[in-house]
N, C-alpha and C positions, 0 to 999 in steps of 0.2 A: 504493500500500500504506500502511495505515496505522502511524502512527508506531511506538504498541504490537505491532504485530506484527512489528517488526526485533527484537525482544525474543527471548531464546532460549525454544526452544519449549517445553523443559525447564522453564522458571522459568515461564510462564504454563499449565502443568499441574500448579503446584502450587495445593492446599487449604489458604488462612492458617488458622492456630492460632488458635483460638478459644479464650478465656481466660475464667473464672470469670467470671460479670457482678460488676461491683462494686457494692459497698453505694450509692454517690450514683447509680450505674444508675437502680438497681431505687427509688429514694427519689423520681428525677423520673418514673421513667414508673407507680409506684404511688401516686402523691402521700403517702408514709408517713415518718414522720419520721427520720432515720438513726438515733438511737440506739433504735428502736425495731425495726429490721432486724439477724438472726441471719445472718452469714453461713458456712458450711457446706460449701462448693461446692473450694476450694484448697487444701488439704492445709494451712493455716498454723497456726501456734504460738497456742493461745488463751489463753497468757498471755502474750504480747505476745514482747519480746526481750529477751536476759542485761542482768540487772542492770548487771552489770559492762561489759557492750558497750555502753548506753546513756549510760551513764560517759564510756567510753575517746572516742565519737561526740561527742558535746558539748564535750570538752577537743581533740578535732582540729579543730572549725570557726577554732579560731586560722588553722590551716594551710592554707585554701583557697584561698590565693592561690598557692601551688605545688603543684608536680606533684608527681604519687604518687610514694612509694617503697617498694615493695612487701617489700622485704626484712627488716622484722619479723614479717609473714606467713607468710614462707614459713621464717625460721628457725621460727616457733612449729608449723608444718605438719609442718618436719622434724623436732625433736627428738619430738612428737605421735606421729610414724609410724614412726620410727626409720631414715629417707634423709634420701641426701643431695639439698640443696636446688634442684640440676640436676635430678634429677627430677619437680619440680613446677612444674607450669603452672597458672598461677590465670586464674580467667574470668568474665565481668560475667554473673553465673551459673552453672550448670552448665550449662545450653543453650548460652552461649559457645564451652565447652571441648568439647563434643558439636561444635556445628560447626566448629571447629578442625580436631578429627580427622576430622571427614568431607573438611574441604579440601586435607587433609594425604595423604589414602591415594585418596579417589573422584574421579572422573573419567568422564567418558562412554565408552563400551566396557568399564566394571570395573562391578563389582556388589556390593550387600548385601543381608545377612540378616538379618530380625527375626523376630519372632513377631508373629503376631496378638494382637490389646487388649494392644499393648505401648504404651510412650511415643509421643506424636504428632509430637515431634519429632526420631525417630528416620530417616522417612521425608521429614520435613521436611528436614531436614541433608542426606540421600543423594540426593535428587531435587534440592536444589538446587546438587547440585555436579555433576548430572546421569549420575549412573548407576541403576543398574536396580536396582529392588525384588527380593527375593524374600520374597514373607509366606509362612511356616510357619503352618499353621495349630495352632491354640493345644492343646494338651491339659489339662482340666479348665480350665481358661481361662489356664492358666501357659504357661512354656517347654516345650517339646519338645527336648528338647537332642539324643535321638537324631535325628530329624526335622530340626533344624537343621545338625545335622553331616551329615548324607546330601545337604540341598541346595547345600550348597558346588561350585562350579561353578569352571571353570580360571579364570576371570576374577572370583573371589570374593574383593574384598580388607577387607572389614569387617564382624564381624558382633556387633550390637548385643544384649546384656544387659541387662534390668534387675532388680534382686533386693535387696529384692523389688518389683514388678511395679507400676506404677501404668497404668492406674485397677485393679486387678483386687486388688491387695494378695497375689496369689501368691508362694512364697516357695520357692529352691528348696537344698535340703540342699547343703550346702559340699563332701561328698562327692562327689555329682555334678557338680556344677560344676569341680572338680579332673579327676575322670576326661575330662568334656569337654574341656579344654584340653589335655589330654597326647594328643588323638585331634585335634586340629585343627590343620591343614598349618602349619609355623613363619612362612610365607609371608602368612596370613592373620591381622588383627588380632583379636582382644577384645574390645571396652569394656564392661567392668562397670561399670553407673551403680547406685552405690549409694547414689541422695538419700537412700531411707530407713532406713537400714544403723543409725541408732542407735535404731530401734525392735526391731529382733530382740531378742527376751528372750537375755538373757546368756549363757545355757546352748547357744543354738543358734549366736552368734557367730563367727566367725571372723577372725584379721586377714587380710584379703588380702593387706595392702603386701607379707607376707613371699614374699609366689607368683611379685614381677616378678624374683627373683632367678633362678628355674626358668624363666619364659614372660616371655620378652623382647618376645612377642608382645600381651604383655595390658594395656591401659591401666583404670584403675579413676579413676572420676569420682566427687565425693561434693559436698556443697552446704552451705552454710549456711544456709539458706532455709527447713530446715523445723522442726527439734527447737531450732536456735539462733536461730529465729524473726526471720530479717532478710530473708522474703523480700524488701523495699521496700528492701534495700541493694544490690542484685544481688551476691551473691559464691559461686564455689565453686573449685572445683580437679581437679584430674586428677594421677593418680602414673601416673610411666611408666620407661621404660628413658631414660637418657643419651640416645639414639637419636632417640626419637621426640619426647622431651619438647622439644631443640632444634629438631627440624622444625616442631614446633607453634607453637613461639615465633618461626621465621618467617613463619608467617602470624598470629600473633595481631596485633591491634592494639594501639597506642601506649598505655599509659598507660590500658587499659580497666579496672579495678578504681579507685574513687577512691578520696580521704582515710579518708572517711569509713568508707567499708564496712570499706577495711584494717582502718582499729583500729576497728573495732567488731569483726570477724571474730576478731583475734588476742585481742582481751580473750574473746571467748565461749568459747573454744574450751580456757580455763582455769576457763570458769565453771561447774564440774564438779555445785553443788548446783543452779545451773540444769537443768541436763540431765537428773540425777535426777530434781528434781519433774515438769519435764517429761515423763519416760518415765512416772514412775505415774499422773499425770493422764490419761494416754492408756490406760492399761491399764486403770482404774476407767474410764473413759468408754465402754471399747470394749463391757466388758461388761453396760455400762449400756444402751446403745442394743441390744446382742444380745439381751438379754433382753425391751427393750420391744419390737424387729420381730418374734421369737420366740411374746411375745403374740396379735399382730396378725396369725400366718399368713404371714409375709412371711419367703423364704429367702434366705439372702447366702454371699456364698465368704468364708472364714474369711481373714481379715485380717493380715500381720506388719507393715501400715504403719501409720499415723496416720487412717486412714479405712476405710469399709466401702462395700463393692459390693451393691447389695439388688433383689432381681427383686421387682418390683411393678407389672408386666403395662405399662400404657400408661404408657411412662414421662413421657412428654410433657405428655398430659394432668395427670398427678399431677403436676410442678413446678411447672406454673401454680397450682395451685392450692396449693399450698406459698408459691411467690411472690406470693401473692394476700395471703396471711398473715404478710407478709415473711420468711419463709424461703427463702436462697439453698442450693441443694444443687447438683450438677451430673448434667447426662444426660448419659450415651453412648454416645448413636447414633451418634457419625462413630466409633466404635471398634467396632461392630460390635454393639454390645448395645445396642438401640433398646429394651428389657423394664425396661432395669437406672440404677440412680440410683446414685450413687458421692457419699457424705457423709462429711465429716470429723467426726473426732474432739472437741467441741469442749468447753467448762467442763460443770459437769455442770447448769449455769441451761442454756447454751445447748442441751448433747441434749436436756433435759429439753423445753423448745419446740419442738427438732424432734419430737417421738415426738407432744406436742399438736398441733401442725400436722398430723402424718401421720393422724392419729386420726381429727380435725374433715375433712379430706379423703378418708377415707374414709365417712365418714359423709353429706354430700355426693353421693359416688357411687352411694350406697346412696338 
């Protein structure tokens, strides 16, 4: 027998995570010069990262010769959210603090629940801790909450949220999502991953932190990665009950957040006119690019993230030929929408390139 196949079978039926191509990608196999390539494709901040975390980052490389100490993070997490600092678990990501909790509750003979065009890591975490899928298939391409609380099964002990929704940018009223947790067994976990929770317009808002007082059951994940633009630092966190937040921290790893991210994460997360400009930038953007697919015939699901989902038939074909023009955007075919292209939000030079790319590539096909 070969050596890989003593491997658990679990782990070699999973589907690696396939990631945004990056700019030096797509520069060596288009021979096109990097600062000449738009990339489109990762949800990331396009103007870059908080002033003020780029600061705090530069004044920590003193400190790289010792190990993290996370506890200016997590006091700034806590007075941010109004708990105590026991309930936050930080993670070299939010993907981290995702697989956490999956190692924390799943197991082979237990099971979870997602939706269909939810996060790919959601199936990613639960398969590799080897328990059973259940995909709910998606309504209007969002959460089925009724649908999801119907397939809960005796052996259901986690089921996965995102809100709102990536790649889909589905969003789903706080209402609903409240009635759902007071309908789901105390037995069964939560996680609301809310990476892109600072893009909801104000008015539709809610805090969650206040809900783990009520559902001891619900763990809420959030990210620095995207509006406080460090994807490249890896940091995010998760709020939870006393309970669970210590079981997480026995499986988390040692010292997984470093220097750097720390204080880069605690300065951003006071860098409150960062996040403004960043939230209108995205809101003029979003209506930028709606307007120019609007033109062009091309329908999209209305967006509460940082990016738009846009049906333009072969989607495959049309990337290349986007990537032709160095334009990175992302397909998603392995989420089930082989039709549909999922583009961020980007400066209003960079949408403006993509809507020319999209243009000239359709012209092209024509």
């Amino acid at each position: 027998m070969a050596l890989c196949d003593q491997s658990l079978p679990y782990v070699r039926a999973i589907s690696p995570y396939q990631p945004g191509k990056p700019i030096t990608q797509l520069a060596r196999e288009m021979g096109l010069p990097v600062d000449s390539i738009v990339k489109l494709a990762s949800n990331e901040n396009p103007l870059g990262m908080s002033p003020k975390a780029e600061a705090a980052m530069e004044k920590a490389i003193a400190t790289l010769e010792r190990y993290p100490d996370d506890f200016e993070l997590k006091n700034a997490l806590a007075n941010h959210c109004g708990l105590g600092m026991e309930r936050i678990v930080l993670g070299n990501g939010s993907n981290d603090v995702l697989d956490m909790i999956a190692r924390v509750f799943l197991a082979p003979g237990r099971s979870a629940v997602f939706s269909q065009h939810a996060f790919a890591v959601y199936p990613l975490a639960s398969l590799s801790a080897g328990a059973e899928l259940i995909a709910v298939p998606a309504k209007d391409f969002g959460h089925d909450l009724e649908a999801m609380r119907n397939a809960i099964r005796p052996n259901t002990r986690l089921i996965w949220i995102a809100n709102p929704n990536n790649p889909t940018g589905t969003f789903l009223p706080f209402r609903q999502l409240k009635t759902f947790m007071q309908e789901v067994p105390e037995d069964v976990v939560v996680v609301l991953d809310e990476a892109y929770n600072e893009y909801i317009p104000p008015a539709e808002r809610v805090d969650t932190s206040t809900w783990l007082a009520e559902f001891p059951n619900l763990v809420i994940t959030r990210t620095f990665s995207k509006i406080y633009g460090l994807a490249g630092l890896r940091i995010g966190y998760a709020l939870a009950s006393v309970e669970i937040a210590d079981l997480m921290n026995r499986v988390r790893q040692p010292f997984n957040c470093n220097n750097l991210a720390l204080a880069a994460a605690t300065a951003a997360l006071d860098d409150h006119e960062f996040v403004a400009r960043s939230y209108a930038l995205n809101r003029a953007g979003m209506e930028q690019i709606v307007s120019g697919i609007t033109c062009f015939g091309f329908s999209h699901i209305p967006s509460h993230g940082n990016f738009i989902t846009i049906k333009v038939g072969d989607a495959a074909a049309l990337n290349q030929k986007l990537l032709k023009q160095g334009v990175i955007v992302r397909p998603i075919a392995g989420y089930g929408m082989p039709e549909w292209l999922r583009v961020t939000i980007g400066t209003e030079a960079d949408n403006q390139r993509f809507l020319e790319a999209l243009e000239n590539a359709q012209q092209r096909t024509v």
